[in-house]
N, C-alpha and C positions, 0 to 999 in steps of 0.2 A: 624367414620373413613371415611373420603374422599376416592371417586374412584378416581383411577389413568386414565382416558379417552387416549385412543392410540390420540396421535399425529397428526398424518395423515390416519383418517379414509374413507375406502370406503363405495361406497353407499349402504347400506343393512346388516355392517357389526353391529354383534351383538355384544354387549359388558354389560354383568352380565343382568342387566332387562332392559336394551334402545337399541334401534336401531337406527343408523346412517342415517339421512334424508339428502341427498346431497341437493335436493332441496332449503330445506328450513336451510341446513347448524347448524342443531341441533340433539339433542340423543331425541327421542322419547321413551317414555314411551312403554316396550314390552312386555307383558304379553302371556305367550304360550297358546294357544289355546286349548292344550291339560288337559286345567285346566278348569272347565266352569264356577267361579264366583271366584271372587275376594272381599275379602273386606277390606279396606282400612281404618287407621288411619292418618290423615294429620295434619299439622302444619305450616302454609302459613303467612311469613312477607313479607309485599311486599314494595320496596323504598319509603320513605318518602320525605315531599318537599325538595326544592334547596335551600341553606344556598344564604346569602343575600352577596353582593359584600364588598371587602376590611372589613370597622369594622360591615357590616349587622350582625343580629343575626342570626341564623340557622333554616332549616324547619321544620318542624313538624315530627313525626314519621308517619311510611307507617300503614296499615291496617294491625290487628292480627285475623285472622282466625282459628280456631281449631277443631276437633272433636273426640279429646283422652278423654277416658273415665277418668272422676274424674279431669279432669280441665277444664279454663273456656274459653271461646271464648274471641273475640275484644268486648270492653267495659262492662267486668266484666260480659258478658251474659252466660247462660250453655253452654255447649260444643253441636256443632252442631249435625244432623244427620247422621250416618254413611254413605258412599259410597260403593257402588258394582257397581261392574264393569264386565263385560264380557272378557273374553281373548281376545288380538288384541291387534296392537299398537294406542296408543293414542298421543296428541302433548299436554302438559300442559303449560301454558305460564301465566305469572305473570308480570305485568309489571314493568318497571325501575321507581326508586324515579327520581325527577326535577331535572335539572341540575344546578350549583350552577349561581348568578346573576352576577356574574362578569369570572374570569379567573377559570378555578380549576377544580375541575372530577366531574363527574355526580353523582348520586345515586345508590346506590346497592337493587338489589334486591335479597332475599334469601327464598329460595325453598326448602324443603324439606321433603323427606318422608322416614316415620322410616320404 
């Protein structure tokens, strides 16, 4: 189920586990502090290359990342090592797939954590 993210957020305002970074204009990962280890299953696709102009063929898929128990990582490998983390906000950032070779929309990147 997609979060619904307030519209016009201020700086610091909390929204379910991110917090609002004016700065840098993104939701930051916000874990309370009053928890003292976190541990983490993730699941990270990140944009693939830029399809090719007018009849070019298309780019390649992004990197697949994993570490959920009982599936497998990018290139059929075991699923990663778990993650802990300490309470506090963090910045998580994935980068964008290539932009396509001629007219048209860039790459999607998709992030997410169950």
């Amino acid at each position: 189920m997609p979060l619904d993210f307030p519209n016009t957020p201020t700086n610091g305002q909390i929204y379910e586990k991110y917090k609002w970074n004016a700065t840098d204009s993104v939701w930051d990962l916000n874990l309370p502090e009053y928890i003292a280890v976190y541990d983490f299953e993730y699941l990270v696709i990140a944009g693939g290359g830029g399809g090719g102009a007018a009849l070019g063929g298309g780019g390649g898929a992004g990197g697949y990342r994993s570490n959920v128990s009982g599936e497998l990582s990018g290139r059929g490998a075991s699923a990663e090592a778990g993650v802990t983390l300490l309470g506090g906000t963090y910045m998580v950032t994935v980068g964008a797939g290539g932009s396509c070779g001629g007219t048209g929309t860039i790459g999607v990147t998709l992030f997410l954590i169950p």
